[in-house]
N, C-alpha and C positions, 0 to 999 in steps of 0.2 A: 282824365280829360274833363275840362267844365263843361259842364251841358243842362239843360232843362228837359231832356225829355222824361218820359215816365219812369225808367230804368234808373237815373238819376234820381227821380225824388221819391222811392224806394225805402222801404226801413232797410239797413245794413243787416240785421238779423237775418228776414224774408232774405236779401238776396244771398247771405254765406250760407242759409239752410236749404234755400233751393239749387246752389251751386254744386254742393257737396250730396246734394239727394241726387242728382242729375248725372253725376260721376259716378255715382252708384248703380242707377238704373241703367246706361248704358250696357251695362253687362247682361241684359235681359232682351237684348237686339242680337237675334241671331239668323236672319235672313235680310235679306233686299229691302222687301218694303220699309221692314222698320227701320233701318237705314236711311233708308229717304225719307220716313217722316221726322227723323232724329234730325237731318240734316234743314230740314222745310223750318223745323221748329227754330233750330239755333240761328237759322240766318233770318225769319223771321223778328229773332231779338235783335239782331242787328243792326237793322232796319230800324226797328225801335229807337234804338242807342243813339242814332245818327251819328254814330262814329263811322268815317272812313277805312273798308277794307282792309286798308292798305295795313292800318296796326297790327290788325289779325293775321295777314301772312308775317308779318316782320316777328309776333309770338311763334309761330312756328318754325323758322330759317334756323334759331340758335340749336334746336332738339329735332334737325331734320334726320341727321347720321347717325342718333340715336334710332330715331322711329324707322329709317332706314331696315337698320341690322336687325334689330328685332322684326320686321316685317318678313329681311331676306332666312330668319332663324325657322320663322312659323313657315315659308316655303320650303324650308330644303330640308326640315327634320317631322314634318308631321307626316304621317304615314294615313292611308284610304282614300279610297274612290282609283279613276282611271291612271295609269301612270303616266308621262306625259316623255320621259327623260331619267335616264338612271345614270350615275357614275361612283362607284365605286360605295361610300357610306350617301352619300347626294341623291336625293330623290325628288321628282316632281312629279307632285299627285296634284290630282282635283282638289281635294279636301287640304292641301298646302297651296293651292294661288288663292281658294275661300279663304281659309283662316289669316294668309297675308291681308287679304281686301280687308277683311272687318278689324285687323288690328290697326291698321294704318288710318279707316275712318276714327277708332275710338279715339285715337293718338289725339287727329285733328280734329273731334269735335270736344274733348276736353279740355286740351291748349285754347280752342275759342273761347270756351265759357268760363274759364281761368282768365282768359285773357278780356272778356268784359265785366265781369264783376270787379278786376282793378282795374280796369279804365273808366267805371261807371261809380265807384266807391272814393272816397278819400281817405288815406291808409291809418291815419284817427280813429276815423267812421268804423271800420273795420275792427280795429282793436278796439273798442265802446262793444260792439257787436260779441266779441269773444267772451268780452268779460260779463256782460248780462248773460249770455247762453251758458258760462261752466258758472254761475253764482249759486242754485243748485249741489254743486259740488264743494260748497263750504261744509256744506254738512257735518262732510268726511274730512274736514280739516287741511282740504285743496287750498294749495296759495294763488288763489284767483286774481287778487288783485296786486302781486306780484308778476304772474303770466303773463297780465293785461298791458300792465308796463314795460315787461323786456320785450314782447310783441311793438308795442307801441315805439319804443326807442329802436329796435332793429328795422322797421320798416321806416323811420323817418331818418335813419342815416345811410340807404341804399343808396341815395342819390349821391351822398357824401364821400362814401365810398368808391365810388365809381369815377367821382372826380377825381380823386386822391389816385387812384389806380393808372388814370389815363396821363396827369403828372408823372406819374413815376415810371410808367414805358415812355415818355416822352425823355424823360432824362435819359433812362437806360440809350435810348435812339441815341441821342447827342453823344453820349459816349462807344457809339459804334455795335450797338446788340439790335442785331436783326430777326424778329421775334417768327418770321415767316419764311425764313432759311433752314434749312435741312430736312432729315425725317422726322420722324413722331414723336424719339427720344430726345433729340439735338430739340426741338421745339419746347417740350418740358422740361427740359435742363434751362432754358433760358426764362419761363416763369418762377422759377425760383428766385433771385435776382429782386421780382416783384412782390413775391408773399412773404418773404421776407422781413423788409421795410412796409411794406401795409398790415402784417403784424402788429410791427411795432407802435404803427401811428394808431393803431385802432385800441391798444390797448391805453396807451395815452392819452387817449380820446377820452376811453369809458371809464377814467380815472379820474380824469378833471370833470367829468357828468359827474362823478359820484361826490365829488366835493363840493360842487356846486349846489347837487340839489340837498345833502347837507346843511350845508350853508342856512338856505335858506327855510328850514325844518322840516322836512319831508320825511314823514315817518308812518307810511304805507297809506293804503287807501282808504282802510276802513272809517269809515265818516263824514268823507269827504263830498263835498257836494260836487253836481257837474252841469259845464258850460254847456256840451251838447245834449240836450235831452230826444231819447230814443221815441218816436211815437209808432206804433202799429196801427195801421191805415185799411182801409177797404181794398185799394189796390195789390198789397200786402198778402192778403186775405182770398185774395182772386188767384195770386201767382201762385199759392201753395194747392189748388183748386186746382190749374192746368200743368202741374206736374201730376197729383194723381192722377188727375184723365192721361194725362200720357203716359203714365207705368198700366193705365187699362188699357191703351193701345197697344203697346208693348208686347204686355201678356198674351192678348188674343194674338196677335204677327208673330210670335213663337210658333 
């Protein structure tokens, strides 16, 4: 999403290293309050972002029945505290509707922050960011700027792909396959049909990339100069500042 606010003019670095620090440190929340400052905090970037809410529920709707089952898993199998409800191997304790609550926030406040760093990033930006943070790992003979490109090229054909996908249930439609009829099984027997033919085109795809950038000499990274250049900023420098104070909040709310 374009936007000028702070989160936007952001080093991509600073924000995949605070994204991925923060997914981390969730797991160090294991009461109420810090709960709510986890949560104070992420909606605070929000805010920030001046992106509308509305993107951040629509990140969570696709991984709801996920976060569901896994939530109904940590109620009905963790065993401690008062019981509430027993049947048979099914139990509901205290410490299984806890453990539900807190997996169900971690769900949703990593889906968010997943979900503002690609809404606040451009998926370039992003891959430029991977590839300075493993260059390090030339060291040991990593093909960094090989990663950086198939990174690079799978994020900038999701969109491609999705069209290509929404064509070809449209076809399927035209000739009569109703992809939201039957049970569970009858519903995957009918994606078949579409990964199929999106195989195919996807592989056709990354055949003519591969000739194309042939073509034109493309014979890996090492040398090459670049259009974006990465700068690490004061604000940069701040955010990596208010994730430790938040893992020392953390700590102490344990």
């Amino acid at each position: 999403m374009p936007g000028d606010s702070i989160l936007h003019r952001m080093d991509p670095r600073a924000k995949l290293v605070a994204s991925f620090y923060y997914i981390g440190i969730i797991f160090l929340a294991r009461s109420w309050p810090a709960y709510a400052v986890l949560f104070v905090f992420t909606m605070s970037l929000v805010l920030i972002s001046k992106i509308k809410l509305d993107f951040f529920i629509k990140g969570v709707r696709p991984l709801l029945w996920l976060i569901l089952f896994t939530v109904l898993l940590q109620i009905f199998f963790t065993r401690g505290g008062h019981i509430y409800w027993q049947w048979g191997f099914l139990t509901l304790t205290r410490y299984g509707l806890l453990n539900g609550a807190y997996i169900f926030m971690r769900f949703v406040l990593i889906i968010f922050m997943s979900t503002l760093l690609t809404l606040t990033t451009p998926p370039l930006s992003l891959a430029d960011a991977i590839e300075s943070l493993l260059k390090p790992l030339k060291a040991i003979r990593f093909p960094v700027y090989e990663v950086a490109l198939m990174l690079s090229i799978a994020l900038r054909f999701v969109p491609t792909l999705m069209d290509e996908t929404t064509k070809i249930m449209n076809a399927q439609r035209a000739r009569g396959v109703d992809f939201g009829e039957g049970g569970l099984f009858k519903q995957m027997k009918a994606i078949v049909p579409i990964l199929i033919p999106l195989f195919v085109s996807s592989f056709n795809r990354a055949d003519d990339l591969a000739t194309a950038m042939e073509a034109r000499g493309y014979q890996g990274g090492e040398g090459r100069s670049k259009y974006r250049i990465l700068k690490w900023q004061t604000m940069d420098s701040l955010a990596m500042v208010a994730m430790a104070i938040l893992t020392v909040i953390l700590i102490i709310l344990r």
